[in-house]
N, C-alpha and C positions, 0 to 999 in steps of 0.2 A: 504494500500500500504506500503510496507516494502522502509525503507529508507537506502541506503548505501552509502559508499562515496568513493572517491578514491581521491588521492596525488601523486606526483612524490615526495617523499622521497628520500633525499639525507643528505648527510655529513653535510648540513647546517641546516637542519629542525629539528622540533619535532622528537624525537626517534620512533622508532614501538613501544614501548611497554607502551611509556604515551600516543602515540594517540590510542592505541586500546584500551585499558585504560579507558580513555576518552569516545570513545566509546560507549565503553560495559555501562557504567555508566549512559550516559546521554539517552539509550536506539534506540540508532541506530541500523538497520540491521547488515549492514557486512565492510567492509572494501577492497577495490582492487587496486590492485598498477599496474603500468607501467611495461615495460622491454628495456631497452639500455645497451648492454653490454659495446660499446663506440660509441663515435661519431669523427668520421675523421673530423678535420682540413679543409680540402679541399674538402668537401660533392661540389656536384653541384646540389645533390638531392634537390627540392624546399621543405621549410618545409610546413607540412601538412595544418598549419592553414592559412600560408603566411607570409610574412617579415619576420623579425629575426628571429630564432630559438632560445626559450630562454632556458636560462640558464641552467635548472634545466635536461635536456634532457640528458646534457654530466655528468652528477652529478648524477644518479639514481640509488639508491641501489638493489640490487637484489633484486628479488621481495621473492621468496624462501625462503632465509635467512630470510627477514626481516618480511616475514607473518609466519614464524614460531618463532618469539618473539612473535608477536603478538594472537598466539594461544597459549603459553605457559602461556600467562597471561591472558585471558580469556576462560570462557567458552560457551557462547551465540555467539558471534559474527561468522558473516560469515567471510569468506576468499575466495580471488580472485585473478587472474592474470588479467591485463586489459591493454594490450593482453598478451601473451607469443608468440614470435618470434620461433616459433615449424621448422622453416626452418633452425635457425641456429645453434639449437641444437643436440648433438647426441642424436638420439631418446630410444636408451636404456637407458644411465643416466638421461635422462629428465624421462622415465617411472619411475625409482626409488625413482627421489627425488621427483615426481608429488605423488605416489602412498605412500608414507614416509608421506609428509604433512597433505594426506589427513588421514591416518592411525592417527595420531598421532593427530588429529584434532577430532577427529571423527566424519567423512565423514562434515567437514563444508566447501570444500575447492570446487571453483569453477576455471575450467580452462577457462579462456578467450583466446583464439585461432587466432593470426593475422597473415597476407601474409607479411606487413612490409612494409616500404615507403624506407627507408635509402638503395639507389643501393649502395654504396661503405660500410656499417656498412654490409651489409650481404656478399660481395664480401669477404671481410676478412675475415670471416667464411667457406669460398668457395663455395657461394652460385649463381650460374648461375640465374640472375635475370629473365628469362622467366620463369625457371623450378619451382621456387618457390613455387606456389599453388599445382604443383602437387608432390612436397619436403615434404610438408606441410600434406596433404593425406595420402601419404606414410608413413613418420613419425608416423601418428597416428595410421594407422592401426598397424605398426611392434608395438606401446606402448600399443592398445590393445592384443595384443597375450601376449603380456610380463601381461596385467594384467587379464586374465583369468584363469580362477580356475584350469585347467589340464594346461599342459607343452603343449604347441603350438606354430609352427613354423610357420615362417614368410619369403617370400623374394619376396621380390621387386626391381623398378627400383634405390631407393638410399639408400638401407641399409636391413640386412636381419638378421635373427635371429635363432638357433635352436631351438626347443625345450625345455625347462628350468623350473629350481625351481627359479621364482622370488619372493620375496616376502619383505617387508607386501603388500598384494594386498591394493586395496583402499577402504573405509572402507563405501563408497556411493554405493548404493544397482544397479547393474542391472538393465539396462531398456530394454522393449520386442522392437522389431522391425518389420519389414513385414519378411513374409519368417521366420519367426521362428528363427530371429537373436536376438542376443544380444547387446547391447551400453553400455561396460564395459567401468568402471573410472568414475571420478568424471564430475559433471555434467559440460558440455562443453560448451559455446555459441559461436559463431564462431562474428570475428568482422570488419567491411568493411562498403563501403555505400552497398547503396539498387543497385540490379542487377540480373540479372536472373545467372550468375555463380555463387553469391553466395548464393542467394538460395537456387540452388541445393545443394551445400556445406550441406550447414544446413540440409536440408531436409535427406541429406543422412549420415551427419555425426558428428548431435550435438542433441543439446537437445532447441536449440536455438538463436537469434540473439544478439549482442552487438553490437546497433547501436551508434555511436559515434555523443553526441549533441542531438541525439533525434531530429531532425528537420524531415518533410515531411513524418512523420508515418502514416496520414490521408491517405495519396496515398498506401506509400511501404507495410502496413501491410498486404492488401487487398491479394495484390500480393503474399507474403510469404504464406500468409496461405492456398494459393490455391495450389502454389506448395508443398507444408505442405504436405497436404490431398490426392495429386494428387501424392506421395510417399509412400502413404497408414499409413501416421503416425495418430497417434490419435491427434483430433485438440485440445482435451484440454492439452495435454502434451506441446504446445507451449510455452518456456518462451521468450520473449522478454522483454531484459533490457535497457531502453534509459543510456546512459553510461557518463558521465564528463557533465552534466546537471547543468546551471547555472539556479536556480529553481526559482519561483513565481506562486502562488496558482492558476492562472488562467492557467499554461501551465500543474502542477502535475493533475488539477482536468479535463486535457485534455486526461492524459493519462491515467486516472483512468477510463474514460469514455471510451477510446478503449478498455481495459480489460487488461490493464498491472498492474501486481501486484508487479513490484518492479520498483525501479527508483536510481541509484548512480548519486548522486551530486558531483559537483567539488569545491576542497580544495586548496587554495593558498597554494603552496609550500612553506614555511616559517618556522620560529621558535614558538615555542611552544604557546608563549603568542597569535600571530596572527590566528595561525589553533584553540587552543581553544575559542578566538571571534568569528570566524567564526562558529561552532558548537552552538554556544548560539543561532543566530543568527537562523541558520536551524532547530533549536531545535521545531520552529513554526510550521513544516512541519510532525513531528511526528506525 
């Protein structure tokens, strides 16, 4: 089982490029980072896990930026968005700099794909919070035209695209689909709890799940993989990654058991000396 981890990086922690660093060193998988472009003052939005929302949420560095330090100092390590907010961005500069990283990574760069919790952090983006999953959709389709090999046009309900020379494409290979389709870009997992909307999601437009915590996968996998199969995808092309995983050897040798072949653990947001304890610490888990 491949080990990776993910951090809300911000202005007060370890840098990107001593924890990837770090890392690459102590032989961990990959590395994924959050996405908050801000957080309102006046959220009424509950936070996700419950009571406060801390700190580190309004503090988050891009994730972009700061995994392409951290690919510029290693060569091994994965890279990841965990998630990317695909509704509140414009989806041709997200194709660009999606398609850039993983270019310049080569092909290490995994897009984690979320709908979002914060109603007032996507309103500011002008994001109509019903429309969002299907923002989200949209988006990726118009950023796959933008990353296929001929110049392909796109248009949709929230944004459209001609025809075009985009380029660097992403440097992660094509995957086949039903129907003789293509799942161009870098490998996708879509992120949420378990549900039959996002299943379909996945089924029709990732390569995967990124479920958050990893809890009740004994149930939800079953389910995934039926509407997997019932999509006509191939059932070993499944990845599912339990995601911000507070680990102990009885629950990783659980999910080893259902056939999950990687797992990202969760890293105190902190400074340097506290996030490298904590890695000694998971170093047992390798």
């Amino acid at each position: 089982m491949r080990i990776a981890t993910t951090i809300f990086l911000t202005d007060r922690t370890v840098s990107p490029t001593r924890l990837a660093h770090a890392l690459e060193e102590r032989g961990f998988a990959g590395l994924y980072l959050p996405e908050h472009t801000h957080i309102p003052v006046s959220r009424s939005s509950p936070a996700p896990m419950g009571g406060e929302l801390p700190e580190e949420y309004g503090r988050t560095m891009d994730p972009f930026v700061a995994l392409a330090q951290a690919a510029a100092v290693t060569r091994r390590l994965t890279l990841g968005t965990g998630i990317t907010l695909v509704a509140q961005h414009d989806p041709i500069g997200l194709a660009k700099q999606t398609a850039t990283l993983d270019h310049l990574s080569g092909g290490r760069l995994t897009l984690g794909v979320g709908y979002g919790w914060n109603v007032e952090e996507a309103a500011d983006h002008g994001v109509d919070w019903p429309t969002r999953r299907e923002r989200v959709h949209a988006h990726l389709a118009l950023m796959r035209a933008l990353w296929s090999p001929e110049p392909t046009a796109y248009e949709g309900p929230y944004g459209s695209v001609q025809a075009s020379l985009a380029h660097p494409k992403p440097a992660t290979p094509p995957r086949e689909l039903p129907c003789g389709q293509r799942l161009y870009g870098p490998r996708t997992l879509f992120g949420g709890a378990a549900g039959p909307k996002l299943f379909a999601a996945v089924a029709r437009n990732a390569d995967g799940w990124l479920p958050i915590g990893g809890g009740g996968l004994t149930e939800s996998l079953p389910v995934l993989r039926r509407v997997w199969e019932d999509a006509g995808r191939d059932p070993k092309a499944l990845q599912v990654v339990p995601y911000a995983v507070r680990p102990s050897p009885g629950k990783l040798a659980h999910y080893a058991g259902l056939g999950i072949e990687e797992v990202v653990l969760q890293l105190p947001s902190a400074r340097e000396a506290e996030v490298l304890r904590a890695l000694d610490d998971y170093a047992q888990y390798l």
